[in-house]
C-alpha positions as CSV (number, residue, x, y, z in Angstrom):
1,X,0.0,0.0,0.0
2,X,1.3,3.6,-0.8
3,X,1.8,5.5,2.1
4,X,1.4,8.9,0.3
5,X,-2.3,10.2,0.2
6,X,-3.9,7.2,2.9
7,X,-5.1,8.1,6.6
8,X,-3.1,7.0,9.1
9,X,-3.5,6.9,13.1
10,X,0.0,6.6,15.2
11,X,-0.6,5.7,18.9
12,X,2.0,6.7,21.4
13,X,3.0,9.3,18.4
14,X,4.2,11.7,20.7
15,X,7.8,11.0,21.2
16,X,9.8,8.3,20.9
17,X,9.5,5.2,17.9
18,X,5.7,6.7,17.5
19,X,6.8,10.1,17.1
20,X,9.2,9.0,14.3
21,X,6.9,6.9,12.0
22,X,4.2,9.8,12.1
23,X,6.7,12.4,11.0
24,X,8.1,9.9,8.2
25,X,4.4,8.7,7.4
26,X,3.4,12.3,6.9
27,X,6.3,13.5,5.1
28,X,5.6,11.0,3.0
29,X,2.2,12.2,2.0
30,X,-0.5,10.3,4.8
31,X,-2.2,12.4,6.7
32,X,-1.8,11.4,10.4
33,X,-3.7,11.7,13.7
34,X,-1.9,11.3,16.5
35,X,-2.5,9.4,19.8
36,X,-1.3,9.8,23.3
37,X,-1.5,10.7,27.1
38,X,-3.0,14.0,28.3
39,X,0.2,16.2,28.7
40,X,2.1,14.2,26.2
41,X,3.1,16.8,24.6
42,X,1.5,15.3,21.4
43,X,-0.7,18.4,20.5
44,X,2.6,20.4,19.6
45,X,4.2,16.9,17.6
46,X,0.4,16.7,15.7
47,X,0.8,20.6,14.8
48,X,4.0,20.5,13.2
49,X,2.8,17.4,10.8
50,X,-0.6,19.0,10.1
51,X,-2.3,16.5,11.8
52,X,-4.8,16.2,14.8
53,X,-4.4,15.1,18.5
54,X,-6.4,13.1,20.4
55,X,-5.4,12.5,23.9
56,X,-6.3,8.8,25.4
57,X,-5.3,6.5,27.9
58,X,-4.8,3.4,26.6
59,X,-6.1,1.2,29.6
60,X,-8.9,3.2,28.6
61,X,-10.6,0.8,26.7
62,X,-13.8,3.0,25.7
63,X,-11.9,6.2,25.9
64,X,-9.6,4.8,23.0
65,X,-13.0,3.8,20.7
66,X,-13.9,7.4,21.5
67,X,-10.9,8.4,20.4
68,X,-9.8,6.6,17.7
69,X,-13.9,7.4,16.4
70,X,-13.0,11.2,16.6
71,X,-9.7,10.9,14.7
72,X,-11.2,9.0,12.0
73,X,-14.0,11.4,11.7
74,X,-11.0,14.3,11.3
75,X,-9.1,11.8,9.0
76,X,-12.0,11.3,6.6
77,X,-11.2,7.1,7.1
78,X,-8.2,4.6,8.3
79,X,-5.8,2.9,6.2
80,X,-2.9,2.3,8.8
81,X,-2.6,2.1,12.4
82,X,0.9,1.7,14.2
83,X,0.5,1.4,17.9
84,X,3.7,1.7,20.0
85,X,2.2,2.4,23.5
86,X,3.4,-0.1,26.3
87,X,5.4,-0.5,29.2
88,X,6.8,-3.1,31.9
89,X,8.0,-3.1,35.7
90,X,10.9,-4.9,37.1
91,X,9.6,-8.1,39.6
92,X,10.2,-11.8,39.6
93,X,8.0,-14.3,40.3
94,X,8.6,-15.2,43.3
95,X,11.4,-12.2,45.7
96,X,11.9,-12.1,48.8
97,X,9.1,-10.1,49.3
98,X,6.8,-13.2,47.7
99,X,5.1,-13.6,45.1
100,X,4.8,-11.4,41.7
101,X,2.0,-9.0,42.5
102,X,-1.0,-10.1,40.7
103,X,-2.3,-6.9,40.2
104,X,0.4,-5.2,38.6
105,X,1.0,-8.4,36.5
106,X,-2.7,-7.5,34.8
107,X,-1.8,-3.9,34.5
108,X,1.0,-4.8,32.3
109,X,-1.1,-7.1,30.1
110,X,-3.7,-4.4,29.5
111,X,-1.4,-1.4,29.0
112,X,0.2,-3.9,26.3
113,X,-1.4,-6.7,24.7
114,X,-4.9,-6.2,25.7
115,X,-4.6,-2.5,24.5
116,X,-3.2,-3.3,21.3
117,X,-5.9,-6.1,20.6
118,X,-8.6,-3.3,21.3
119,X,-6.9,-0.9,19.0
120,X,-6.7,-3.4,16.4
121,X,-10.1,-4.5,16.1
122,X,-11.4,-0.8,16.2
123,X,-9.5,-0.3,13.4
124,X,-10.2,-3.1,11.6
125,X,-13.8,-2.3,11.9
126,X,-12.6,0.9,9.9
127,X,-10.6,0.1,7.9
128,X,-13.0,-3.0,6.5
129,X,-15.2,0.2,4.5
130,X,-12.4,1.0,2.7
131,X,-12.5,0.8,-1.1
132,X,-9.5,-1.3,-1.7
133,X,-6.1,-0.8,-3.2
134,X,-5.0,-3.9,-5.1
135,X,-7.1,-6.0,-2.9
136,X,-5.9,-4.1,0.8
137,X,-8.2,-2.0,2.9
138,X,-5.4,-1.4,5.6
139,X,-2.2,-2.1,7.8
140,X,-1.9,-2.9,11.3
141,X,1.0,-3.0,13.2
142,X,1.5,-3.2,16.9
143,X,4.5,-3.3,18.6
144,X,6.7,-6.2,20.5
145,X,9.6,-6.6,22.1
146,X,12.5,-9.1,21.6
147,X,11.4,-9.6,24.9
148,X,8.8,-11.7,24.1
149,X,11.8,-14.5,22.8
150,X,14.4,-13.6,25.6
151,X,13.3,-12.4,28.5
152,X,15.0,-11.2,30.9
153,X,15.6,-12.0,34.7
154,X,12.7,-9.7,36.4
155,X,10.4,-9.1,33.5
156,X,7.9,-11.9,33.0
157,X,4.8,-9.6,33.1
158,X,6.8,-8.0,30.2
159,X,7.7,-10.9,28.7
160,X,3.8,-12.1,28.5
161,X,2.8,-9.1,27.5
162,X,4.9,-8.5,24.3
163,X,4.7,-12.2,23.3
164,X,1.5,-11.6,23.6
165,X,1.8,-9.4,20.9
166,X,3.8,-11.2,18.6
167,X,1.6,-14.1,19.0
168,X,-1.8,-12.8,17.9
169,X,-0.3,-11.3,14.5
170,X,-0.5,-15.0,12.7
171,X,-4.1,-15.5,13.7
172,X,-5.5,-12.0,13.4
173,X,-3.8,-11.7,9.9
174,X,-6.0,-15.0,9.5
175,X,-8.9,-13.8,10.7
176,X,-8.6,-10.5,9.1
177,X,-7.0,-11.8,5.4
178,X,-10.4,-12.0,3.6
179,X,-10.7,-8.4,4.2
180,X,-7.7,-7.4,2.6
181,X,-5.9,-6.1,6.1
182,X,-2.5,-7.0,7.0
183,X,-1.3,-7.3,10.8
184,X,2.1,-7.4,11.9
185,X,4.5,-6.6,14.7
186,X,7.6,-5.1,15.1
187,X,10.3,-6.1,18.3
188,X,12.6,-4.0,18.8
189,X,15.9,-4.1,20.8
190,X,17.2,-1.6,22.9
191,X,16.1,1.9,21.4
192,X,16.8,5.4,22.2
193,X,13.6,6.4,23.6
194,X,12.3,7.3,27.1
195,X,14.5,6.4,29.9
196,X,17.1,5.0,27.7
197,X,17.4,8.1,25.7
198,X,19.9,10.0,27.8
199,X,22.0,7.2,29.2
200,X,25.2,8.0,29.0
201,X,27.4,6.2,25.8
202,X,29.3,3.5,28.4
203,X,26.5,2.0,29.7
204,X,24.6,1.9,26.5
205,X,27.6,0.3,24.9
206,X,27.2,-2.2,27.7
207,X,23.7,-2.9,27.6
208,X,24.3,-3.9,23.6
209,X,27.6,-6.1,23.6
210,X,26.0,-8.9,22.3
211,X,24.6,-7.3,19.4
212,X,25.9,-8.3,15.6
213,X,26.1,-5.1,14.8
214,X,25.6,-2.1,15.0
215,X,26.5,-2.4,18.5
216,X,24.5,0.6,19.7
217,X,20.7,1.3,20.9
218,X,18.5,1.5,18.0
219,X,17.3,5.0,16.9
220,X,13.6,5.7,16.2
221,X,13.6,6.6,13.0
222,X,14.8,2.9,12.4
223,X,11.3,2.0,13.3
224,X,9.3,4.2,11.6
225,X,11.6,3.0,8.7
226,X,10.6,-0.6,8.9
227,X,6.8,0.6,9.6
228,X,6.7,2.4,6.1
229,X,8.5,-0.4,4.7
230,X,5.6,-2.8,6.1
231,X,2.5,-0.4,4.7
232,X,4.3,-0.4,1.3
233,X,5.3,-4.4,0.7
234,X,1.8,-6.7,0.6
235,X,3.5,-9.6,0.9
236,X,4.5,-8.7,5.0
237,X,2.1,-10.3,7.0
238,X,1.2,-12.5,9.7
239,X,4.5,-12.1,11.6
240,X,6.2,-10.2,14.1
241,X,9.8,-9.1,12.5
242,X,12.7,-8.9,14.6
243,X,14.8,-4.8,14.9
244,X,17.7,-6.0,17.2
245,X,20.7,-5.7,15.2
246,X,21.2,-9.3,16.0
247,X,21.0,-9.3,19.6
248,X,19.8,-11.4,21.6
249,X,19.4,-10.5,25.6
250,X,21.1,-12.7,28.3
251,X,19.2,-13.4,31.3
252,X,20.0,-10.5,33.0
C-alpha cells in the first residue's frame, strides 16, 4: 500500500519510535492523527505534521474507541494504524518479598497486549469500509519486544505481555486476510527512547555487547523505517519481524 495520500493513526506518536513513524508517514504524504497521554506533549508533535491530536489513555478501553472514532471522523477514514504504547515493571516471580504481585501483572497485560488487541479490532472495523487498493483496505502493526523470545531475569509480566503481541499477529492476519488487512509486529531491541534516551554512551555500549552489529541502541527513525517499509510491501504479514541488530538479551 502507498503510504502517500492514505489516513493514518500513530498511537503513542508523541515522542519516541511513534513520534518517528508519524513524522516519516506524513512526510511521505499520509495524513496522520496522533494518539497519546494528556500532557504528552502530542498536540505540539500533531501541529507541526498537520495532523490532529487526540489524547487517550490506553487502559482506557472506551476512551480509546472514543478516540480513535473522533480521529477518524478528522481523517476522513483509516488505512494504517501503528501502535507503540506499552510499558513493563521490574519483579520476579517469586522475591523475597513473595510472590509477583498479581495486580500489577494484569496492568501490564492491559497497557500492552490487551490494548493493542482493542486498537486493532477498532480499526479493523474501519478500515473494512475501505475501497480497496489492489485487494488491501489497511495495515496494522502493533508493537513487541525481543522480549517476548528472551526475557530477561525480572520481566515476566513483560515478557507475557509483548509475546503476547507477537503471537496474535498470525491469527488475526488469519482472521482479518479476507478483508484485505494486513497485521504485523515489530520487536525492537534496545532503542533510544524514554528512559534509555539520555543514558550515557558506556553503559549503552554495555547494555548492547552482544549485538551483531551495529552495537549501539536503536534509533527511532529505524522504526518508523521498517513501519513504512511494512505499509508499502503486501507480501508482509502475519508475523512479528525482529529490529535488534542481531541481539539477543542474556538473562540479565
Amino acid at each position: 500500500m502507498e503510504i502517500s495520500g492514505k489516513k493514518a493513526i500513530v498511537v503513542g506518536g508523541a515522542s519516541g519510535m511513534g513520534r518517528a513513524t508519524a513524522e516519516l508517514f506524513a512526510a511521505r504524504g499520509a495524513s496522520v492523527a496522533v494518539l497519546d497521554r494528556p500532557g504528552s506533549g502530542g498536540d505540539e508533535v500533531a501541529e507541526g505534521l498537520g495532523g490532529t491530536f487526540h489524547p487517550v489513555d490506553v487502559t482506557d478501553f472506551a476512551g480509546t474507541e472514543a478516540a480513535i472514532d473522533a480521529a477518524v471522523a478528522g481523517l476522513g477514514g483509516l488505512h494504517a494504524v501503528v501502535t507503540t504504547a506499552g510499558g513493563g515493571i521490574a519483579q520476579r516471580t517469586l522475591s523475597k518479598e513473595g510472590p509477583h504481585d498479581l495486580d500489577a501483572f494484569r496492568k501490564v497485560l492491559d497497557l500492552n497486549v490487551v490494548a493493542s488487541f482493542n486498537i486493532s479490532r477498532l480499526a479493523a472495523a474501519r478500515m473494512s469500509a475501505n475501497e480497496p487498493e489492489d485487494e488491501e483496505r489497511g495495515v496494522i502493526i502493533n508493537t513487541s519486544s525481543i522480549a517476548a523470545f528472551e526475557g530477561q531475569i525480572g520481566q515476566v509480566a513483560y515478557t507475557a505481555a509483548k509475546a503476547g503481541i507477537a503471537g496474535m499477529c498470525l491469527t488475526m492476519a488469519r482472521d482479518l486476510g479476507s478483508l484485505g488487512i494486513r497485521v504485523l509486529a515489530i520487536a525492537p531491541s534496545l532503542f533510544a527512547t524514554g528512559i534509555t534516551q539520555g543514558i550515557p554512551d558506556e553503559f549503552a555500549k554495555a547494555l548492547t555487547k552482544d549485538a551483531a552489529f551495529p552495537k549501539r541502541m536503536g534509533r527511532p527513525e529505524e522504526y518508523a523505517k521498517l513501519a513504512l517499509a511494512i505499509v508499502d510491501n503486501p507480501m508482509l504479514n502475519g508475523q512479528c519481524l525482529r529490529l535488534d541488530a542481531g541481539q539477543r538479551f542474556a538473562p540479565r
